[in-house]
C-alpha atoms as one frame of an Amber mdcrd trajectory, in Angstrom:
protein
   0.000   0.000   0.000   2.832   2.363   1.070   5.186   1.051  -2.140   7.272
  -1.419  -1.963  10.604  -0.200  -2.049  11.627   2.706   0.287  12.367   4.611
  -3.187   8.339   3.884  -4.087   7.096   4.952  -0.589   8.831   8.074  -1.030
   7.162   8.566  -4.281   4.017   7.960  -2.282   4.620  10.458  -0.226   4.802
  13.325  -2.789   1.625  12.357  -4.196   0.076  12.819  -1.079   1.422  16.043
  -0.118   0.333  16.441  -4.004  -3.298  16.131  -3.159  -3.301  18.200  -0.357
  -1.405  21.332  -1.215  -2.572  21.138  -5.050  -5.825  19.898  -5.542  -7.896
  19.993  -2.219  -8.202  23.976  -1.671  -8.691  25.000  -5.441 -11.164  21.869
  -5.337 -13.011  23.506  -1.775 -13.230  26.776  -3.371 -14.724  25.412  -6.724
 -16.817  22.416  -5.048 -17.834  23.950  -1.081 -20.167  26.496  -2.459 -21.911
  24.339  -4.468 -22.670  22.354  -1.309 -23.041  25.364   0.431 -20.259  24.852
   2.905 -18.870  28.255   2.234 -20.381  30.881   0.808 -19.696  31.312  -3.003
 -17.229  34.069  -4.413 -17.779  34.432  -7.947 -14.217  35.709  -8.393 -12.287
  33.010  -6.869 -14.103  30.098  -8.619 -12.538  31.082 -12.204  -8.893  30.507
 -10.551  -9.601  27.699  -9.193 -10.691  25.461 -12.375  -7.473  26.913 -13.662
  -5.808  25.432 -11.019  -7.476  22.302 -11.541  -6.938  22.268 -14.859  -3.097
  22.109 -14.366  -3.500  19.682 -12.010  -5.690  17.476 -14.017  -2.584  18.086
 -16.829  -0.152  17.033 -14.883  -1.652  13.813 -13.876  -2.614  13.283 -17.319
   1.107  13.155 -18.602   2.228  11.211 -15.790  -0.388   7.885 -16.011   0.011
   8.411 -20.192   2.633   5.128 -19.843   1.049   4.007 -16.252  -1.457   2.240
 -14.595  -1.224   3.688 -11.076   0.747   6.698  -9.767   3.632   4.765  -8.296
   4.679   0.857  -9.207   2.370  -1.439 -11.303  -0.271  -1.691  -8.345  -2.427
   0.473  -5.936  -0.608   2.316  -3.451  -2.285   4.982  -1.024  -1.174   7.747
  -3.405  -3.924   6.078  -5.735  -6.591   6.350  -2.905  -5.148   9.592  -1.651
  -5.073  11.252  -5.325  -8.735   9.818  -6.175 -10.497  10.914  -3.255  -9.502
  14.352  -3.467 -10.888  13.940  -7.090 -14.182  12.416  -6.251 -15.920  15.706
  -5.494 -15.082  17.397  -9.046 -15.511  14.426 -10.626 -19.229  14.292  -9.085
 -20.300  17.899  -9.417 -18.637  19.823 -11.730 -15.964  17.772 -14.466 -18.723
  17.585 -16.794 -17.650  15.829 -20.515 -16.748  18.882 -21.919 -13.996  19.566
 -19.554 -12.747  16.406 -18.782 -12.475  15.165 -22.702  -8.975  16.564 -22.413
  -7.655  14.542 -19.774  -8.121  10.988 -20.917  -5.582   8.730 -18.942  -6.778
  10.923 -15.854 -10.132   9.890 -16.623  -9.302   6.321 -17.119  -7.056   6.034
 -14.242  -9.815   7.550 -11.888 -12.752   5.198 -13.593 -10.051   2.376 -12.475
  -9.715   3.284  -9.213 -13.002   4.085  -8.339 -14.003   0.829  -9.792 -11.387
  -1.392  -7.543 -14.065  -3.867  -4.965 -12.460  -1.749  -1.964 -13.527   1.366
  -2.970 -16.722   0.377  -4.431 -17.626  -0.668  -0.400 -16.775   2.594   0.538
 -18.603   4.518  -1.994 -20.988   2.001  -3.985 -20.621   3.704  -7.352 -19.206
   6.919  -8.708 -21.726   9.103 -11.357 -19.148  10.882 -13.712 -21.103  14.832
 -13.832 -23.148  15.214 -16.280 -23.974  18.553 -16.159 -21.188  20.976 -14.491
 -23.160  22.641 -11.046 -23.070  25.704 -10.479 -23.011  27.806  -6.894 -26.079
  29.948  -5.809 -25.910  33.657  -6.160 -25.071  35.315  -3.077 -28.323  37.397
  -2.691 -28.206  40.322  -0.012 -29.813  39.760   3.399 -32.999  42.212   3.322
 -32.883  44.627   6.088 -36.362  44.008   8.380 -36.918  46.942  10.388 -37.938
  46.123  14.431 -41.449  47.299  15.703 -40.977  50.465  17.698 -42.254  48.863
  20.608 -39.201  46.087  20.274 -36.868  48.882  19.682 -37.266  51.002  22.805
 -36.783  47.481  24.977 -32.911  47.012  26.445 -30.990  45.084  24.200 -30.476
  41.224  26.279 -26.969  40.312  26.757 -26.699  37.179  24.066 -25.513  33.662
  25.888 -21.881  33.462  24.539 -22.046  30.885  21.288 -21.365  27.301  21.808
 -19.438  25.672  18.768 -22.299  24.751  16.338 -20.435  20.814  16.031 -18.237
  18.675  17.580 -16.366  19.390  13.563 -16.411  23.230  14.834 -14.407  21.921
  18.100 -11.685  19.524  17.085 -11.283  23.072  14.656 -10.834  25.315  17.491
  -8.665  22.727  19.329  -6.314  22.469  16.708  -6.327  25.795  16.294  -5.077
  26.488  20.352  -2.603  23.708  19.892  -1.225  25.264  16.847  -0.998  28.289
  18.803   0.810  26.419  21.695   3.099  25.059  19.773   3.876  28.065  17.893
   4.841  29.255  21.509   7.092  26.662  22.534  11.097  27.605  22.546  12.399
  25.691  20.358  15.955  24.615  22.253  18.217  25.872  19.275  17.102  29.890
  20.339  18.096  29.235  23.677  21.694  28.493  22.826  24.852  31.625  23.859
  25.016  33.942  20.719  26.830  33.261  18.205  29.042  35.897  15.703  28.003
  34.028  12.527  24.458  35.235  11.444  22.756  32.642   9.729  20.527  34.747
   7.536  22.899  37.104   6.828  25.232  33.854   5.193  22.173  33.088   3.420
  22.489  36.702   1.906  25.529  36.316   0.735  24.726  33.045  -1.031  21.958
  34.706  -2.954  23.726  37.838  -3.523  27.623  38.063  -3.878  29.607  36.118
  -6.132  29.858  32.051  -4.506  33.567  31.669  -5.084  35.265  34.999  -4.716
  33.202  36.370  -2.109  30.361  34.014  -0.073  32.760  31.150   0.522  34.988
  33.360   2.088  32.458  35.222   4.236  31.680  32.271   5.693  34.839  30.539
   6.478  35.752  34.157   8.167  33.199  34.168  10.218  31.886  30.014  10.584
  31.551  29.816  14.573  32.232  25.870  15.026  30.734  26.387  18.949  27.122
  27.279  17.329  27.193  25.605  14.799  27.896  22.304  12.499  28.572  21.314
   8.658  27.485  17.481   7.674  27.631  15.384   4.448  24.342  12.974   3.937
  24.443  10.690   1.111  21.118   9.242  -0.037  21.081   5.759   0.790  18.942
   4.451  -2.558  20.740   5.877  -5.491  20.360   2.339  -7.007  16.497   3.380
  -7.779  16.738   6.190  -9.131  15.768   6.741 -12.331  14.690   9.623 -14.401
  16.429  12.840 -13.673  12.903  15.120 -13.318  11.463  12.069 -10.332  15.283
  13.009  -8.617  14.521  16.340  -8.748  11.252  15.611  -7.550  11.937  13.669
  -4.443  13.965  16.167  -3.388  11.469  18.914  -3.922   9.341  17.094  -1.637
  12.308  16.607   0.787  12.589  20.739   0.563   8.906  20.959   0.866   8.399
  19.215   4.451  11.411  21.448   5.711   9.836  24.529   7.092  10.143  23.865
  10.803  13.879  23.946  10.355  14.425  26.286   7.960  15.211  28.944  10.564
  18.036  27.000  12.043  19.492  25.437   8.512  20.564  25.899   5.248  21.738
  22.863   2.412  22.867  22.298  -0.670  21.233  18.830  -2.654  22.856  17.907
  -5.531  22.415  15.018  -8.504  25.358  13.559  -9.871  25.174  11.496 -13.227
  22.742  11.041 -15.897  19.217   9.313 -16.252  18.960   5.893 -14.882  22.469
   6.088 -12.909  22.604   9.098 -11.030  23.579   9.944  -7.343  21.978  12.485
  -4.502  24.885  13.836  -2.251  23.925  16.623  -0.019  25.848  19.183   2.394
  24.070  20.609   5.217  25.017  23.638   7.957  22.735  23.552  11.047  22.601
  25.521  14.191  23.798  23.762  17.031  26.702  20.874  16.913  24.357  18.029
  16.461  21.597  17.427  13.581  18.515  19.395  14.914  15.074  17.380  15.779
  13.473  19.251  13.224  15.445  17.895  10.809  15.650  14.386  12.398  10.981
  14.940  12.607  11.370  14.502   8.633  10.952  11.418   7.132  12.844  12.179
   4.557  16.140  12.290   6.586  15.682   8.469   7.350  17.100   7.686   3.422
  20.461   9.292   4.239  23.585   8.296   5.707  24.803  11.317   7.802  28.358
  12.523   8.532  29.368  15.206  10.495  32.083  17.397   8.935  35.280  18.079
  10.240  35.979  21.243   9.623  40.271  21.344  10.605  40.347  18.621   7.849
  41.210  20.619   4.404  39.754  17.772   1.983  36.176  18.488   3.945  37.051
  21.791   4.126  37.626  21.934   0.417  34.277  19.820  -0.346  32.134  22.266
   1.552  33.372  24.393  -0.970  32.397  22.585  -3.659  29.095  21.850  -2.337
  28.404  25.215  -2.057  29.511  26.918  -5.666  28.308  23.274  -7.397  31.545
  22.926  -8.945  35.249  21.277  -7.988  34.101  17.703  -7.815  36.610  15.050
  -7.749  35.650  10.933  -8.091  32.088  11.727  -8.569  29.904  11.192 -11.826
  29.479  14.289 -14.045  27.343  17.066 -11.982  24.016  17.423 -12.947  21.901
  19.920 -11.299  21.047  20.887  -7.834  18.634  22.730  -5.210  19.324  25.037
  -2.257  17.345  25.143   0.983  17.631  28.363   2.466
C-alpha cells in the first residue's frame, strides 16, 4: 500500500502532499459552495478550475505510460489522489472539460471501480452537467417594531461551537498556537558571531567563489554551529532525472520547521537511470537538529558530520556550495538550495 521499495514509498509520499497542497483547496473553493459549505465568491471560482486544470494536466502526462501513480499496483497515493478527485468528478468535471484529460479519466474510472472502494462509496456518477453555486443574494434589512426597539438590548448567551467538527477546529487551532509558543531549544543556545541569515544573503547575492565562501569561512563559529555530508542511501532506484529532482522537492517541501536553524545544498550527480543524490548541510547547534531528524525524509540518508580542521572536507564544503570542484564523482548534474 505504502510502495514497496523505500524509493516507491517516497514517491508515495509526494503524491500525497500532491493532493493536499494542489488539488484539495482549489477543489473547496470550486466544489464547497456548491454544497453550500462556504459561501460562493464568484471571483475566486474562475482561478480555481485553472488550477485544476493544471493539475488534471499534470496527472494526465504522468499515467500516459502508467497504470497507477507509483509501481504497477495500488498504493495509497492512488486512494489519496482519487479521493480528493471524487468531489469534481461528481459535481462539476462535466464531458466537456474532462475530454482533455483521458488517462486521468481512465485512471480515476479504475480506481473508483477497484471492490475496496466500491464498499466505501458504492458507485461513482461521472457529472453530467457541471453545477453551479447559488448567487449570493443580499440579506434584506427588516426593520424592528418600535415597541421592540425602545426594549434594552439582552446580553446574548456566549455561542457554543455549532459541532463537535467546529471543536476539534478550534482545538487544533489552540494547539497550533501552543506550539507556535514553545522555545524551540536551538534559540536558547549563547550567541553566536556568525548570522545565519545574513550567510544566506551572501549566497543569494555576492559572487559564490570569490566572495560568499569566504564570508563564511571568516566568520563560521564551530561552537554554534555544524557542517554534515548525507548521502542518499537508494541511489540504485533512481531513475529519471525530473522524479530526482522531484523527491527532493518534496524533501525541501516538508522542511519549514527547520528552515530557521538550517541551510543545504542537494545535488544530482550522473545522468538518467544512474545518477547519485549527495547533499551538504550547515545547522545551528553541533548536532543534527530534531526538526530535521521529525522529517521522514532524513531516514534515506547516511549522515556525517564534517570536520571542519580537515582541508579535503574543508575543500568539499566548498564545492558543495559553488556546485563545482568535484573530484571521483559522476558528471554534476543539477542541484537545489534550501535556504
Amino acid at each position: 500500500m505504502n510502495g514497496a521499495t523505500p524509493f516507491e514509498t517516497a514517491q508515495v509520499d509526494q503524491w500525497c502532499n500532491f493532493a493536499s497542497q494542489e488539488i484539495d483547496i482549489p477543489a473547496a473553493v470550486w466544489v464547497f459552495p456548491i454544497l453550500g459549505l462556504i459561501q460562493n465568491n464568484p471571483a475566486a471560482t474562475p482561478a480555481a478550475k485553472a488550477d485544476i486544470s493544471k493539475v488534471l494536466d499534470i496527472l494526465n502526462k504522468h499515467l500516459e505510460t502508467r497504470t497507477f501513480l507509483v509501481g504497477e499496483r495500488i498504493t495509497l497515493a492512488d486512494i489519496v489522489v482519487a479521493t480528493s478527485l471524487y468531489r469534481l468528478y461528481t459535481k462539476v468535471l462535466d464531458a466537456n472539460f474532462r475530454k482533455a484529460y483521458v488517462n486521468t479519466n481512465r485512471w480515476f474510472s479504475t480506481i473508483t471501480n477497484q471492490p475496496e472502494f466500491l464498499a466505501v462509496l458504492p458507485a461513482t456518477p461521472l457529472c453530467v452537467k457541471m453545477e453551479v453555486a447559488p448567487a449570493s443574494a443580499p440579506k434584506a434589512e427588516t426593520k424592528k417594531p418600535a415597541a421592540e426597539e425602545k426594549k434594552p438590548a439582552e446580553k446574548k448567551p456566549e455561542a457554543k461551537p455549532e459541532s463537535k467538527e467546529e471543536d476539534l477546529e478550534a482545538l487544533a487551532e489552540e494547539e497550533a498556537k501552543a506550539e507556535s509558543k514553545k522555545k524551540n531549544v536551538l534559540d536558547s543556545l549563547p550567541p553566536s558571531n556568525f548570522v545565519l541569515d545574513e550567510w544566506k544573503r551572501q549566497y543569494s547575492n555576492t559572487d559564490t567563489r570569490e566572495v560568499a565562501i569566504p564570508w563564511f569561512w571568516e566568520h563560521y563559529d564551530p561552537e554554534g554551529y555544524s557542517l554534515w555530508f548525507a548521502d542518499y542511501k537508494y541511489n540504485q532506484e533512481l531513475e529519471a532525472i525530473f522524479k530526482t529532482c522531484n523527491l527532493l522537492g518534496g524533501f525541501i517541501q516538508r522542511l519549514d520547521k527547520v528552515r530557521k536553524y538550517a541551510f543545504g545544498s542537494l545535488l544530482i550527480f550522473g545522468t538518467e537511470n544512474d545518477s547519485v543524490i549527495k547533499t551538504a548541510w550547515l545547522f545551528r547547534g553541533k548536532e543534527i537538529p530534531a526538526e530535521m531528524l521529525e522529517c521522514d525524509d532524513s531516514e534515506h540518508y547516511v549522515w556525517t558530520k564534517v570536520d571542519t580542521t580537515n582541508a579535503e572536507q574543508r575543500e568539499q564544503i566548498n564545492n558543495f556550495w559553488a556546485w563545482d570542484g568535484f573530484k571521483n564523482e559522476k558528471p554534476f548534474n543539477q542541484g537545489k538550495v534550501f535556504k
